[in-house]
C-alpha positions as CSV (number, residue, x, y, z in Angstrom):
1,X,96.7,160.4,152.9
2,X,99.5,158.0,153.8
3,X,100.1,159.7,156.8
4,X,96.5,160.1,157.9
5,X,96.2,156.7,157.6
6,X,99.3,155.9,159.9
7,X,98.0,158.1,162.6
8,X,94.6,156.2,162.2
9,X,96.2,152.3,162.6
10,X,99.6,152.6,163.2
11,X,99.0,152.4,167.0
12,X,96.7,149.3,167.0
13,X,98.7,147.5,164.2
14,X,101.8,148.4,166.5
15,X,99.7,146.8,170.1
16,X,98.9,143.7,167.1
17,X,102.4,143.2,166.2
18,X,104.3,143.5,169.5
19,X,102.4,140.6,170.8
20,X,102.9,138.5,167.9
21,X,106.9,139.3,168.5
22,X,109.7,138.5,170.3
23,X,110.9,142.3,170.1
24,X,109.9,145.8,170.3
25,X,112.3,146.8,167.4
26,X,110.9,143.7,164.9
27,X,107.5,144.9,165.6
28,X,108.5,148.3,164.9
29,X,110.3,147.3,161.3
30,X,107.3,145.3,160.8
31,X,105.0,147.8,161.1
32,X,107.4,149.9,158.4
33,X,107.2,147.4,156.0
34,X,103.4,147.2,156.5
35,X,103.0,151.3,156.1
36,X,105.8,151.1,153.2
37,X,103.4,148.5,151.6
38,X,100.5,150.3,152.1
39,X,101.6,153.5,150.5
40,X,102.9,151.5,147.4
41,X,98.9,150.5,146.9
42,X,97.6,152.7,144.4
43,X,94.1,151.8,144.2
44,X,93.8,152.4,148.3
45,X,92.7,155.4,147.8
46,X,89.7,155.0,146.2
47,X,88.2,152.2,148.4
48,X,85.7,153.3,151.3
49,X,87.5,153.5,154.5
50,X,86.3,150.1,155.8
51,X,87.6,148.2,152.7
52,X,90.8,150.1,153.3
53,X,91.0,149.2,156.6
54,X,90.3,145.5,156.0
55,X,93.5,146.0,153.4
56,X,95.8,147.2,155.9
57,X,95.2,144.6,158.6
58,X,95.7,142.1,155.8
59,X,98.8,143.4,154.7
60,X,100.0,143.5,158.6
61,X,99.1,139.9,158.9
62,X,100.8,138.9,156.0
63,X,103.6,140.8,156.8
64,X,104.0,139.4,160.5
65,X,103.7,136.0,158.4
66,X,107.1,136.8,156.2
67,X,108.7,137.9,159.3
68,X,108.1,134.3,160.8
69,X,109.4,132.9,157.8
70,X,112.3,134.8,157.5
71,X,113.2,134.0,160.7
72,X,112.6,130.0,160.4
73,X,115.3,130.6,157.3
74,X,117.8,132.7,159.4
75,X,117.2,132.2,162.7
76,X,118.7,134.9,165.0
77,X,119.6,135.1,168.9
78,X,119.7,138.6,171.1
79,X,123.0,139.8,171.6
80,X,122.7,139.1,175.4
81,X,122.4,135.7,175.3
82,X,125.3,135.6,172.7
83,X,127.8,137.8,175.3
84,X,128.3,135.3,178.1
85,X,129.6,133.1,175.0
86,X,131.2,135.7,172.9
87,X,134.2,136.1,175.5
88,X,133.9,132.8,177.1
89,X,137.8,132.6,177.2
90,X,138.6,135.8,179.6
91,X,141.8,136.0,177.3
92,X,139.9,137.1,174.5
93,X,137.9,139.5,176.1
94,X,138.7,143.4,174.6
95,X,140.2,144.4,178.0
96,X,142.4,141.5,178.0
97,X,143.3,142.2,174.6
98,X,144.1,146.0,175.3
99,X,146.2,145.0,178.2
100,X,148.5,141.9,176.6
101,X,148.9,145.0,173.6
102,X,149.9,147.5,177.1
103,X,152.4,145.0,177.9
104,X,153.6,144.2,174.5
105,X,154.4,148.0,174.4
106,X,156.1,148.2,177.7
107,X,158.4,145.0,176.6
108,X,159.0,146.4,173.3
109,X,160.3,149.8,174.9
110,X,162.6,147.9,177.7
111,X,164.1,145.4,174.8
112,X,164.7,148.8,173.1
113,X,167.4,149.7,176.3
114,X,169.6,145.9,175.7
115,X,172.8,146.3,173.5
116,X,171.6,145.2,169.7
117,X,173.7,141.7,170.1
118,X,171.5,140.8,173.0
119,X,168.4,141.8,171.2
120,X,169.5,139.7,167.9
121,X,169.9,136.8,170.2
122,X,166.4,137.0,172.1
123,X,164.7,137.7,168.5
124,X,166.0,134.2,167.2
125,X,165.6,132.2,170.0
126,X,161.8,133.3,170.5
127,X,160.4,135.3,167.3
128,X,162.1,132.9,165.4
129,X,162.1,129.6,167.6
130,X,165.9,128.8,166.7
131,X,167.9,126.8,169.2
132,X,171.4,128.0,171.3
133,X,173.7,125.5,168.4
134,X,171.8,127.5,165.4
135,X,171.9,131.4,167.2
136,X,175.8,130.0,168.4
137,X,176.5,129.7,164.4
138,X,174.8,132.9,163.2
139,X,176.4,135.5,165.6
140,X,179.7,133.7,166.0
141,X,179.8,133.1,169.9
142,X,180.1,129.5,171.2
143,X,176.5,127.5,172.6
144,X,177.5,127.8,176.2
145,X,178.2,131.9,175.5
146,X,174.9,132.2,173.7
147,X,172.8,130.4,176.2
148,X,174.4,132.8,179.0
149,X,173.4,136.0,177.1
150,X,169.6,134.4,176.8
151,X,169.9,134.0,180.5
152,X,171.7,137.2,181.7
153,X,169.2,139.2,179.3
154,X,166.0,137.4,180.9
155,X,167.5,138.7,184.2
156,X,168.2,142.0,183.3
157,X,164.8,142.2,182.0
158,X,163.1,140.4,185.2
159,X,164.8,143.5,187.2
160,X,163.7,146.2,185.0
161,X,160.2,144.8,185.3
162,X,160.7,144.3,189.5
163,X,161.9,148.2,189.6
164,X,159.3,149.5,187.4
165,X,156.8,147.5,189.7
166,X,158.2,149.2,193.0
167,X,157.5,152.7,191.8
């Protein structure tokens, strides 16, 4: 019977609600809930096919109505006019974020080739912000020795990144 009864109103309820909404999708899971109420009536059955009919329209209205209201409490915006926002700063935008991982990888693998003093030495003046007097102290070489590793090493990788880029 439930189904009889879709195939008999579900098209015109469907027409009814897509003009009352913003969406083809909300009108469709309107018109679910409408069908899911109407099944749940148990005395539908026994009510003369006008009365029934009058019953379902009601339950559509009334159902287009909660929608409204859910939608006043939780208000909700399409995804495409969310997208220009969502990545408004290109840098964190997923293909930005896939290449800055690219070139994390490609740095990782060329610091991997330096000797493991010069490595040390880069890894505590930028991972952890320390200062040529404090890395001098820790690996036992003098300021002015420690600041020409950071810059010989900076070099060497500037040239491994220039002959990668002219193959």
């Amino acid at each position: 019977m439930a189904e009889e009864l879709f195939h008999c109103h579900a098209p015109a309820i469907f027409a009814f609600l897509r003009r009352q909404t913003s969406s083809r999708e909300d009108a469709e899971d309107i018109l679910l809930e409408v069908f899911t109420a109407v099944i749940e009536q148990k005395r539908l059955g026994l009510l003369p096919q006008s009365q029934q009919r009058q019953l379902i329209w009601k339950i559509a209205r009334n159902k287009l109505v909660d929608a409204y209201r859910r939608n006043l409490r939780r208000p909700s915006s399409s995804i495409e006019l969310l997208q220009d926002d969502l990545f408004a700063d290109d840098e964190q935008a997923p293909e930005q974020e896939l290449l800055r991982l690219e070139e994390y990888a490609q740095l990782h693998a060329k610091l991997q080739k330096l000797p493991h003093l010069q490595r040390k030495i880069l890894s505590l003046r930028f991972n952890h912000e320390m200062r040529s007097p404090q890395i001098a102290s820790l690996v036992g070489k003098s300021e002015a020795a420690v600041r020409a590793i950071i810059s010989r090493t900076l070099n060497q990788l500037r040239t491994l990144y220039r002959e990668e880029g002219e193959k």
